[in-house]
C-alpha positions as CSV (number, residue, x, y, z in Angstrom):
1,X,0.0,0.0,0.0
2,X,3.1,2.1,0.5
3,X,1.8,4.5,3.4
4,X,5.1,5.7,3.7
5,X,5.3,7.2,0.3
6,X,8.5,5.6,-0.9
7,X,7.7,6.3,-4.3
8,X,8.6,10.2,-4.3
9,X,11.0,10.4,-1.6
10,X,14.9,9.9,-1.4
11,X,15.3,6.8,0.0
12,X,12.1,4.9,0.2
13,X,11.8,1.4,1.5
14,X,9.1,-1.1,0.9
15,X,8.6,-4.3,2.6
16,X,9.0,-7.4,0.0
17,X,8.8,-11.3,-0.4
18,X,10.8,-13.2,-2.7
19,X,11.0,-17.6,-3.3
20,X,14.5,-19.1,-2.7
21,X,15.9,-22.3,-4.6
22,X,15.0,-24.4,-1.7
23,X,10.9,-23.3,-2.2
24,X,10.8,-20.9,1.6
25,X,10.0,-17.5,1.9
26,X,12.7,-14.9,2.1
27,X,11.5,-11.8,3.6
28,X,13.4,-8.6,2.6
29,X,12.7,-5.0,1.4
30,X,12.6,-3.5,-2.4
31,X,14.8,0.1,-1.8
32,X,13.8,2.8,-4.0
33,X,16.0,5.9,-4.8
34,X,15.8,9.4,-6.2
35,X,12.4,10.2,-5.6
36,X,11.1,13.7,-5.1
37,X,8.5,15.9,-5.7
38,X,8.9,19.8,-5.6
39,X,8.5,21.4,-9.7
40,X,9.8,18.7,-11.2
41,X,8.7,15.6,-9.9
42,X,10.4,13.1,-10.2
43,X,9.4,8.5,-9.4
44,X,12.0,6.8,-7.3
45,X,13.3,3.9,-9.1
46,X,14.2,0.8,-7.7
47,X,18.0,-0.1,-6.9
48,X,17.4,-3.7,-7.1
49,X,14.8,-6.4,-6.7
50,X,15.0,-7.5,-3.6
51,X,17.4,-6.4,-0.6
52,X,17.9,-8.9,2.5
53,X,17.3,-7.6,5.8
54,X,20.8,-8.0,7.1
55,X,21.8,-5.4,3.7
56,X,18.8,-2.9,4.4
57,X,21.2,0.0,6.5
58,X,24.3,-0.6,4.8
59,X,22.3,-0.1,2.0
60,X,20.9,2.9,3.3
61,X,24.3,4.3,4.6
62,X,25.8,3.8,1.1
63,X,23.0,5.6,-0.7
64,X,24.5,8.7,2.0
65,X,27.9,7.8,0.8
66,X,27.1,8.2,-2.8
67,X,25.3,11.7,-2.2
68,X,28.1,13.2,0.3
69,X,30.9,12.5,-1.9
70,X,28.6,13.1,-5.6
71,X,25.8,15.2,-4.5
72,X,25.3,19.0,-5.0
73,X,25.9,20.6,-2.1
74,X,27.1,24.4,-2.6
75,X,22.8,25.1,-4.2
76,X,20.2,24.1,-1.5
77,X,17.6,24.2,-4.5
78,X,19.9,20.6,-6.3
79,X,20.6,18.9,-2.9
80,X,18.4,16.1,-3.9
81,X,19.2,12.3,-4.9
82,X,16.2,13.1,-8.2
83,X,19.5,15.9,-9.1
84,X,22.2,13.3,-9.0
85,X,20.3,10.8,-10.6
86,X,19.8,13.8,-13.4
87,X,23.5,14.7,-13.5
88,X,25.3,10.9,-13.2
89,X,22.6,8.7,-15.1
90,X,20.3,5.9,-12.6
91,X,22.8,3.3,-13.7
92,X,26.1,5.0,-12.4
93,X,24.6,6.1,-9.3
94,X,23.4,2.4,-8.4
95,X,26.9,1.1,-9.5
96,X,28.6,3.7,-6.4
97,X,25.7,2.4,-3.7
98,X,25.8,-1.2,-4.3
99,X,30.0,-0.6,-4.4
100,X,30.1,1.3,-0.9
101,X,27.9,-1.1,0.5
102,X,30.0,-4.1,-0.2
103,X,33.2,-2.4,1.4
104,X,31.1,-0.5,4.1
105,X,31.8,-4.0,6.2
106,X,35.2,-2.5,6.4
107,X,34.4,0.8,7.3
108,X,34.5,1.8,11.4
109,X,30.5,3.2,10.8
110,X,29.5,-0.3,9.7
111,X,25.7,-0.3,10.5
112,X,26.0,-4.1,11.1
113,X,22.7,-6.3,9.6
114,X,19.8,-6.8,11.5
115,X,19.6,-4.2,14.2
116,X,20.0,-5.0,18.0
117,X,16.4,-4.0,18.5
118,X,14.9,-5.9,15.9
119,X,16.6,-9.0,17.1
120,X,15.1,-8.7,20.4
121,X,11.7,-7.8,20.0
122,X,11.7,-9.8,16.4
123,X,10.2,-8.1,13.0
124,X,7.6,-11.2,11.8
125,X,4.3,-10.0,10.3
126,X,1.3,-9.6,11.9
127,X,0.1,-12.3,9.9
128,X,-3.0,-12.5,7.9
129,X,-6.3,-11.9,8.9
130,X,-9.8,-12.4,7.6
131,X,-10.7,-9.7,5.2
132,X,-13.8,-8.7,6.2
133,X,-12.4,-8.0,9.7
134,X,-9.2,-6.0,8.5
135,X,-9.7,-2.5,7.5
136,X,-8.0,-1.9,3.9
137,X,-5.3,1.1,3.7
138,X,-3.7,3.1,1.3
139,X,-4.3,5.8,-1.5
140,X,-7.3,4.7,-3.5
141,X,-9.0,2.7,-0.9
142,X,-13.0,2.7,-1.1
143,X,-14.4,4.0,2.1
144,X,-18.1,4.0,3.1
145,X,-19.3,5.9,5.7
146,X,-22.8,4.7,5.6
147,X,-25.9,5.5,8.4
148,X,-26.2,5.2,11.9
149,X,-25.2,7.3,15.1
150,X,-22.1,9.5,15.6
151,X,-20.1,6.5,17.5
152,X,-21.1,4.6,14.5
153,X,-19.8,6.3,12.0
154,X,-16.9,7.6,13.7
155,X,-16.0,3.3,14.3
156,X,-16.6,2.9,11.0
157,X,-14.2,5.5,9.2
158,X,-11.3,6.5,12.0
159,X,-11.1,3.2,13.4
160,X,-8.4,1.0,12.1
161,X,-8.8,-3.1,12.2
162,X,-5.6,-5.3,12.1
163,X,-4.9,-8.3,13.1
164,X,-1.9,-7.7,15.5
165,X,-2.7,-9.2,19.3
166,X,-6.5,-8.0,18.2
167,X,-6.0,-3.9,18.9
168,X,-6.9,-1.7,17.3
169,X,-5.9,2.0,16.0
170,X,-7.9,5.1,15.7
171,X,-7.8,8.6,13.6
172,X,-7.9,11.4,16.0
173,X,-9.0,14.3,13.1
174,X,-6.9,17.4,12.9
175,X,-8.6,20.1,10.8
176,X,-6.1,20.8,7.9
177,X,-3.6,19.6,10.6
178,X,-4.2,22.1,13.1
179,X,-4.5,21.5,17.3
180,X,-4.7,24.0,20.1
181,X,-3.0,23.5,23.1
182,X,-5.4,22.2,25.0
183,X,-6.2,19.6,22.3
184,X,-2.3,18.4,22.6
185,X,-3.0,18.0,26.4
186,X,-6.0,16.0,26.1
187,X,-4.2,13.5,23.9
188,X,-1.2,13.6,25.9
189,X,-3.4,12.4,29.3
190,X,-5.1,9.7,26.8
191,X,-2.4,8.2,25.4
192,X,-1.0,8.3,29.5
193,X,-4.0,6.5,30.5
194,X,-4.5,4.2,27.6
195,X,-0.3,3.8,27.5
196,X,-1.1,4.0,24.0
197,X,1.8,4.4,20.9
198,X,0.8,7.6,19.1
199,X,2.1,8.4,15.6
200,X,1.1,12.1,13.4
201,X,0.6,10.9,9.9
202,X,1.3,12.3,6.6
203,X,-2.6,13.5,6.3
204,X,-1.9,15.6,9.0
205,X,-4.0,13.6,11.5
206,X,-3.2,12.0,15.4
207,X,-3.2,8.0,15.0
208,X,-3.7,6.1,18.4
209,X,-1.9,2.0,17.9
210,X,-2.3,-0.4,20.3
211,X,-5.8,0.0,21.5
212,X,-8.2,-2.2,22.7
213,X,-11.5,-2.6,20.9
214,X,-12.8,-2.2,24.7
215,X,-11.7,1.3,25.1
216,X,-12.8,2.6,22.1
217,X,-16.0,4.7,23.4
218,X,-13.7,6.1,25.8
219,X,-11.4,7.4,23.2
220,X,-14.3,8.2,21.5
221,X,-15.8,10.5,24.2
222,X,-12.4,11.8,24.8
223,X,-12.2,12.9,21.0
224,X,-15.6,14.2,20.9
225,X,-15.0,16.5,23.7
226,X,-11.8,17.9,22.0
227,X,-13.4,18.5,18.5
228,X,-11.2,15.8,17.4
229,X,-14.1,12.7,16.7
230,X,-15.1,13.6,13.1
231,X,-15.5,11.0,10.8
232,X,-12.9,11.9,8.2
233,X,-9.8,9.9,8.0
234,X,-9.6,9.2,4.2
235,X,-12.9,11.0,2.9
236,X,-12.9,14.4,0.9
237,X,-13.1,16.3,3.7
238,X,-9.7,15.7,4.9
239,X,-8.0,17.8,3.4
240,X,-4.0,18.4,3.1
241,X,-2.6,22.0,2.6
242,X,1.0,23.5,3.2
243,X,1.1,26.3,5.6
244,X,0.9,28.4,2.2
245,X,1.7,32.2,2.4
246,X,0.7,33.1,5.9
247,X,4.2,31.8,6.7
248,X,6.2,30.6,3.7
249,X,8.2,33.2,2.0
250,X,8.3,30.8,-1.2
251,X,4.0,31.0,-0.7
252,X,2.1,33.3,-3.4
253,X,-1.5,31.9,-1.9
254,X,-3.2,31.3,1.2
255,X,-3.8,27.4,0.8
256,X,-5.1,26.7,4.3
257,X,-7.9,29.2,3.2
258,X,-8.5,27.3,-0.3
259,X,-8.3,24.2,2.1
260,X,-11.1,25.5,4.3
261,X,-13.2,26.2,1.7
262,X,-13.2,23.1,-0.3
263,X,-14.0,21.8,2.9
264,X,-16.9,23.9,3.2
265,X,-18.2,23.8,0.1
266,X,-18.0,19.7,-0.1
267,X,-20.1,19.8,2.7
268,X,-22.7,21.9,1.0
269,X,-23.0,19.8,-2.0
270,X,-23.3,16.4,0.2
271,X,-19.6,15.1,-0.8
272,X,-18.0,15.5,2.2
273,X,-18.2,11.8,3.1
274,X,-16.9,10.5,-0.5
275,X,-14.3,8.1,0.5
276,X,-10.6,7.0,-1.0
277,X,-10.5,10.2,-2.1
278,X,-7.4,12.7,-1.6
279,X,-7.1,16.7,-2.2
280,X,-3.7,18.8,-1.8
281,X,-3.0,22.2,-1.9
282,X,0.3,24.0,-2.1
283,X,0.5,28.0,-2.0
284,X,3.6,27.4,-4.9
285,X,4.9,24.9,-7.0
286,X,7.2,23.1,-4.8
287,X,4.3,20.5,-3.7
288,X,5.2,20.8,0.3
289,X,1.6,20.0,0.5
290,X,2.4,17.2,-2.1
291,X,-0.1,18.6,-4.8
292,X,1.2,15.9,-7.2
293,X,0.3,12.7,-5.3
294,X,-2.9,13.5,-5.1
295,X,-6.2,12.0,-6.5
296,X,-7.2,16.4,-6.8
297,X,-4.1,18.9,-6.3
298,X,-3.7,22.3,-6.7
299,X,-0.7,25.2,-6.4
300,X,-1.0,28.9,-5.9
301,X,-0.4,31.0,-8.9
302,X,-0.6,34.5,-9.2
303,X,-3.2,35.1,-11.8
304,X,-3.2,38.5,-14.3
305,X,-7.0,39.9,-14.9
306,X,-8.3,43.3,-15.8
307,X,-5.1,44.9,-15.2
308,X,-5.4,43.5,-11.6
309,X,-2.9,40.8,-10.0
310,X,-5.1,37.8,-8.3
311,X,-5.2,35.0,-6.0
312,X,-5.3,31.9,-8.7
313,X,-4.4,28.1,-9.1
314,X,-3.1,25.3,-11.3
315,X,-5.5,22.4,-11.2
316,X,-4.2,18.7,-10.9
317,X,-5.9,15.5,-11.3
318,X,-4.6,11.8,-10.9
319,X,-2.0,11.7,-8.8
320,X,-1.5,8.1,-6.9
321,X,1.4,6.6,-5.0
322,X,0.8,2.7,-4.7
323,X,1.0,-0.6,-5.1
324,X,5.0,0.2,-5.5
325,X,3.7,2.8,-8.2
326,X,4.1,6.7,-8.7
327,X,1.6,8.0,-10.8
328,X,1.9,12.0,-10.8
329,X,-1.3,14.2,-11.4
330,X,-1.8,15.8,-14.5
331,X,-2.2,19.1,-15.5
332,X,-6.3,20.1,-16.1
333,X,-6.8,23.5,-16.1
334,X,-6.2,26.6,-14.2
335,X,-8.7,29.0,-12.0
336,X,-9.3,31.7,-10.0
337,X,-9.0,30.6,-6.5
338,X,-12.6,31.8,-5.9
339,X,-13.7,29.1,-8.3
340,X,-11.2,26.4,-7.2
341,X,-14.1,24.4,-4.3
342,X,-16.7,24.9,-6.9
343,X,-14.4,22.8,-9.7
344,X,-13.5,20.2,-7.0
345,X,-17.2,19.9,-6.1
346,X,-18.0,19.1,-10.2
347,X,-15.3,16.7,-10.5
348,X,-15.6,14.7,-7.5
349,X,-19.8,14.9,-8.4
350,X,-18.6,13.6,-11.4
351,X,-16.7,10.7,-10.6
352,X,-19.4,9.5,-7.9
353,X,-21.7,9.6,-10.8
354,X,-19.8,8.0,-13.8
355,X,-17.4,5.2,-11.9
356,X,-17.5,1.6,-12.3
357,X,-17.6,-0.9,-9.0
358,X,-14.4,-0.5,-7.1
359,X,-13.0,2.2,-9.6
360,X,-10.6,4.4,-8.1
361,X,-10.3,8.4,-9.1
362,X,-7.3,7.6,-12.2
363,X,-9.1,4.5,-13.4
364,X,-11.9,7.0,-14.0
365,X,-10.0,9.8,-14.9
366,X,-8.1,7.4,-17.6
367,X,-11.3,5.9,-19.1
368,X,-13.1,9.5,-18.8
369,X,-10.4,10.9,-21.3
370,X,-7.6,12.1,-19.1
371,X,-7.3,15.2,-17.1
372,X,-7.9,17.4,-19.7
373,X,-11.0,15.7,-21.2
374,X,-12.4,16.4,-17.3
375,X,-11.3,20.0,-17.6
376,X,-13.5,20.5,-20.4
377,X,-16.3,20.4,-18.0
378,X,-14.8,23.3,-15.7
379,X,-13.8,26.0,-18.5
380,X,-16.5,28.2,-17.9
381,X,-14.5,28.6,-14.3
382,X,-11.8,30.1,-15.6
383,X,-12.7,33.6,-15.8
384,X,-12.5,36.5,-13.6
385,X,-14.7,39.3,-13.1
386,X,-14.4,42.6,-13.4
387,X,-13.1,44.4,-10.0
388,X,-16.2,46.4,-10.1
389,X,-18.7,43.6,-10.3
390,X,-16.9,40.8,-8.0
391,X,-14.2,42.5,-5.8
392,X,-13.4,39.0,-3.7
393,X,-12.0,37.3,-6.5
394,X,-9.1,40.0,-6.3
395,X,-8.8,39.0,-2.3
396,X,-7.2,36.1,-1.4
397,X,-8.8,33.4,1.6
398,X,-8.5,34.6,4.5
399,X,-7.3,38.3,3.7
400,X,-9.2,41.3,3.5
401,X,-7.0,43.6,1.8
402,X,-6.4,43.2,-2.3
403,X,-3.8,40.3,-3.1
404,X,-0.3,41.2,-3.4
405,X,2.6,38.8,-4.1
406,X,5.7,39.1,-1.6
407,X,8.0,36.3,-1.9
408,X,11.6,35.9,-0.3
409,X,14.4,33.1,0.0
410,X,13.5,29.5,-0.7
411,X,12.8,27.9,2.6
412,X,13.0,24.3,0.7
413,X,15.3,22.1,-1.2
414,X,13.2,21.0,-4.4
């Protein structure tokens, strides 16, 4: 399911299976390299099939190697493996990590194989479970909130099934990843109470492990008092935005206010609860709030109309990370950032109404045409207003004074 998003990132790591000679099982891990996002995306590819368990951190360590002694390090805007990949060619830079690894064993920072810890509380799988126990993960995963009470559908979406020692986890919801202070103590005497492991994910929401199905209307009530017991892990609502130009100097828009209102206006039009469904905003092209991996991205633009400068974005549609896949979204179309919730709202009506049993979002997209087919749909969005007629669309979220662009040094390597 890749949860960890191996597919865009450095290093990535993805746990693997492969048959020896002798018929058993070998477990392992497939290492991926080079992977980035930022304005010009770029899949990690793998450095081999299969890497044993005793290799995994020399393996690691050698991918630093390679970078330290190749890697760009005088322009923060290159210090990526994606650039040295660009620069020496995949092949060359997989010939200098699998050579370091196999004379790291000599070196005094030999990681050693499997690691102390590991070998003492052991690494085997939680096993297999019966499917219609064990909740499904990952991007593209159907979700159905269905009817019933508030605990209900809370159990239902934010609570997690596995088959580990029967606990279970739960999604504490964090508004476009924000919590008060009082909210971080309330969690911090539950997860005292409950000893529970507690882990912030990269959809900006609080996971509790380890729980006992017994104590889950506890957590619930907990939650509920907090503002933190929404149904929402993995629906449309949850939605991911970088901290955008309230406090990025790189930010031309305010994405937590785009965020805010696609959140508002899904829950106008009754698509709210759509599940397996992802949205992303970034206030610039660098994808900090990972516009590209996303089933519906966008990134702040500044947009030219009537003489006027104005709040506007670049649409996105498809992105997917998977299934040891990197599928990066397409360009649709671009918009004023007024219009932006009212195009999500037509494209995820859209999909609800057109996809096949078990289709995800780029199955559809795919067989709809492509991103651009979908765009056709949304054209009449791209157009501003006078100033005179519709002064907001010349004010960004969340401001009140007309939109200005004020940029400064890049905060990010890309």
């Amino acid at each position: 399911t890749d949860c960890g998003q191996a597919m865009f990132n450095d290093v990535g790591v993805i746990g693997v299976t492969r048959r020896t000679d002798d018929g058993t099982v070998e477990r392992g891990f497939r290492v991926f390299i080079a992977g980035g996002l930022g304005t010009t995306p770029h899949p990690a590819l793998a450095l081999e099939d299969f890497t044993p368990r005793t290799e995994l951190l020399p393996t690691i360590e050698a991918c630093l190697r390679v970078f330290d002694q190749a890697g760009n390090r005088d322009n923060k805007l290159r210090a990526r493996m994606k650039w040295l990949v660009d620069t020496l060619g995949f092949e060359e830079v997989q010939r200098r990590v699998l050579t370091q690894r196999k004379f790291l064993v000599a070196s005094t920072s030999w990681p050693g194989g499997i690691p102390a810890e590991v070998q003492i509380d052991g690494d085997d799988p939680a096993g297999a479970g019966d499917p219609a126990t064990v909740t499904a993960v990952g991007h593209g995963t159907p979700v159905t909130i269905g009817t019933g009470s508030a605990y209900e559908r809370w159990e239902r979406i934010n609570v997690v099934r596995g088959v580990r020692d029967g606990t279970v986890s739960v999604y504490a919801q964090a508004h476009l990843g924000d919590i008060t202070g009082d909210q971080f103590r309330a969690l911090a005497a539950l997860q005292r109470e409950l000893d529970a492991d507690v882990r912030l994910t990269n959809r900006q929401n609080v996971v509790f492990r380890g729980l006992h199905p017994d104590d889950l209307a506890t957590v619930y009530d907990r939650l509920d008092a907090i503002g933190m017991a929404r149904p929402g892990a993995e629906l449309a609502r949850d939605v991911v935005a970088c901290p955008g130009s309230d406090t990025c100097n790189l930010a031309v828009t305010q994405s937590r206010g785009l965020g805010g209102a696609i959140g508002e206006r899904l829950e106008e039009e009754g698509l709210a609860d759509v599940g397996g469904l992802r949205i992303n905003i970034s206030g610039c092209p660098n994808s900090c709030g990972q516009h590209h991996a996303s089933d519906i991205g966008f990134f702040g633009a500044e947009r030219r109309a009537h003489g006027r400068s104005a709040p506007g974005y670049q649409m996105l549609l498809g992105g997917y990370v998977g299934q040891q896949q990197m599928h990066f979204g397409d360009k649709a179309l671009r918009l004023p950032a007024r219009n932006a919730p009212e195009a999500t709202a037509r494209v995820i009506r859209r999909f609800i109404d057109e996809r096949q049993a078990s289709e995800g979002f780029r199955d559809w997209m795919e067989r709809a045409g492509g991103a651009r087919a979908v765009a056709e749909g949304l054209k009449d969005l791209d157009e501003f207003p006078a100033y005179e007629d519709d002064p907001s669309f010349y004010v960004d979220f969340d401001e009140t004074g007309p939109y200005t662009v004020e940029t400064g040094a890049s905060e990010c390597a890309t």
